[in-house]
C-alpha positions, -999 to +999 in steps of 0.1 A: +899-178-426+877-197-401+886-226-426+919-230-419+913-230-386+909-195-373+884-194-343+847-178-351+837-152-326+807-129-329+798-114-296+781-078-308+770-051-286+746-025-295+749+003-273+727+031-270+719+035-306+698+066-324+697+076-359+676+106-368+668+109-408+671+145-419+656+156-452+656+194-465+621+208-464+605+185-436+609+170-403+634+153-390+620+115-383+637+097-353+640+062-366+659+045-335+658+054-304+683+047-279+688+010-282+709-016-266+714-051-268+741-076-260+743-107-281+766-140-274+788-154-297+768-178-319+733-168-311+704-164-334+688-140-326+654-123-348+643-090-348+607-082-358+583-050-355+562-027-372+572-016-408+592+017-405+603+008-368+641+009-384+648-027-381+671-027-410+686+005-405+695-010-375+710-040-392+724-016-419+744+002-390+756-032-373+765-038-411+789-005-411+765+008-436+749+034-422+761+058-388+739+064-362+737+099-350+748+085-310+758+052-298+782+024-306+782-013-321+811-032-303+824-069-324+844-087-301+858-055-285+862-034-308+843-009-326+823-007-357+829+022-383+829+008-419+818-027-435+847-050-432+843-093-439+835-095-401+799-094-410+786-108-438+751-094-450+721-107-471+693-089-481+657-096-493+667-088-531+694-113-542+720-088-553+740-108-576+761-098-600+743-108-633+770-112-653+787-134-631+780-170-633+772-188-594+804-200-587+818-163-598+797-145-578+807-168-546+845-164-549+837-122-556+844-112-519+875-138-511+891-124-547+884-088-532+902-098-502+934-110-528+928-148-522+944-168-552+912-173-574+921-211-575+920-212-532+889-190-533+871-214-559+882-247-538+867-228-507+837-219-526+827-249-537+824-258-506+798-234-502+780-244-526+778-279-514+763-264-484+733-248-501+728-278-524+738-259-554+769-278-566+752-284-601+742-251-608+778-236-606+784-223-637+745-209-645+738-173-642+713-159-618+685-158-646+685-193-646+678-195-612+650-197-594+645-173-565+652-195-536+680-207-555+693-172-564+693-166-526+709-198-515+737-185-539+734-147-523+740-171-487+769-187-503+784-156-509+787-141-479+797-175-460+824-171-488+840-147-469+836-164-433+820-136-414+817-137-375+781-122-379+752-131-408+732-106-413+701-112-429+676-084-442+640-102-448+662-128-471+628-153-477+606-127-476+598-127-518+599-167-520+564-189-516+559-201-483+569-239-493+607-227-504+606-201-475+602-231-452+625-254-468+651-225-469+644-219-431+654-253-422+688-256-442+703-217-423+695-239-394+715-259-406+745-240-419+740-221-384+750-254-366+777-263-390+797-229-392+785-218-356+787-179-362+761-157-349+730-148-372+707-116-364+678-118-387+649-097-394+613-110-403+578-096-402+571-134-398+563-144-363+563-179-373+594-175-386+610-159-357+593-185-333+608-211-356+644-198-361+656-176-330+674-180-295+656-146-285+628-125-304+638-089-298+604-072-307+603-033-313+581-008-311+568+014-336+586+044-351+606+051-330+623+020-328+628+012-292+627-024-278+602-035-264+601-067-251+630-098-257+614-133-256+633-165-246+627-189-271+636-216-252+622-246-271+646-277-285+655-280-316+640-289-344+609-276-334+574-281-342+554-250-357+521-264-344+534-275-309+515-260-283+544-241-268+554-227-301+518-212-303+519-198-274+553-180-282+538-167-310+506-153-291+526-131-274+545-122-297+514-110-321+499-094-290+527-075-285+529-061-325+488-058-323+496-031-293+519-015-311+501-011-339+471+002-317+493+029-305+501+042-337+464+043-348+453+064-315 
């Protein structure tokens, strides 16, 4: 484990992916289309587009979730086939385990792995100190509130200290105040653990706020279509003029999109 110290890579290389959804009686809809992409070790990097451009089937492939149809994603040299603790994934529903109070839901993936459940618990704690839940870890998830619930579901897969995060929409549901507040604490626990996060939004403010580079797709099918340097220091301002400018482009380049589609 990267806590006992264990270096944290996370170099990922997307090469060359399709996936093509098949469905008896209809079409077959190309959802990705040849794409490529090579990210550095501890990058954040957002991914936003069109809905149904397959951002998170892409995410779902880097995940070992799903298999594209051709191409290859590459951690650290070697190649991905099935989920392993490597890469840690949170989605936009919480997917906590009901029954389980917040501190048993944490320690779920280290006991998995056959860690002692009173090492895993010592680690987790840990983690829970890290998203500011440390009094809520014996509640259950209904006693949660949603950005609470997902702070946990963030825990969780720090738990099992992944080279890559990645995160499906995971403030997507909460009110824009949490949803900001939420933003500025995975900054946080991005500069503390330093392993690579690829993130996907339909938020350009979001993106502009959080990434290293905006990898902005096309519509169905999902190609790329434009990576933008965010290069602007840390913490940044949403209203500065450079951030608004970021986020022109980025808008102009979704409002062609969609413009395409429609003709």
């Amino acid at each position: 484990m990267a806590g006992r110290g264990c270096k944290i890579m996370g170099k990922v290389e997307i090469k060359n992916i399709s996936r093509i959804f098949r469905k008896e009686g209809a079409p077959e809809t190309l959802a990705l289309d040849n794409i490529s992409l090579k990210i550095n070790d501890k990058e954040f990097i957002c991914f936003v587009g069109p809905s149904g451009c397959g951002k998170t089937t892409l995410l779902r492939i880097i995940a070992g979730l799903d298999t594209p149809d051709s191409g290859e994603i590459i951690l650290d040299g070697e190649k991905i086939s099935i989920p392993d603790s490597k890469r840690g994934m949170v989605f936009q529903e919480y997917s906590l385990f009901p029954w389980r109070t917040v501190i048993e839901n944490i320690i779920f993936g280290p006991e998995m792995k056959g860690i002692p459940k009173k090492e895993a618990i010592q680690e987790a704690e840990k983690y829970l100190e890290l998203v500011g839940l440390t009094q809520f870890r014996d509640s259950f998830p209904y006693e949660l509130s949603g950005g609470m619930r997902q702070r946990v579901a963030i825990a969780r897969a720090l738990a099992n200290e992944p080279e890559v995060l990645l995160m499906d929409e995971p403030f997507g549901a909460l009110d824009a105040q949490t949803r900001n507040s939420l933003q500025h604490q995975l900054l946080d626990i991005w500069n503390k653990k330093h392993i690579t996060i690829l993130f996907v939004t339909h938020s350009v403010d979001e993106a502009v706020f959080l990434a290293d580079r905006i990898v902005v797709m096309t519509a169905r099918p999902g190609k790329i279509k434009k990576i933008i340097d965010v290069d602007l220091p840390r913490p940044r301002i949403r209203t500065s003029p450079e951030a608004n400018k970021l986020r022109t482009e980025v808008l102009k380049l979704l409002s062609e999109e969609r413009k395409e589609k429609i003709d």
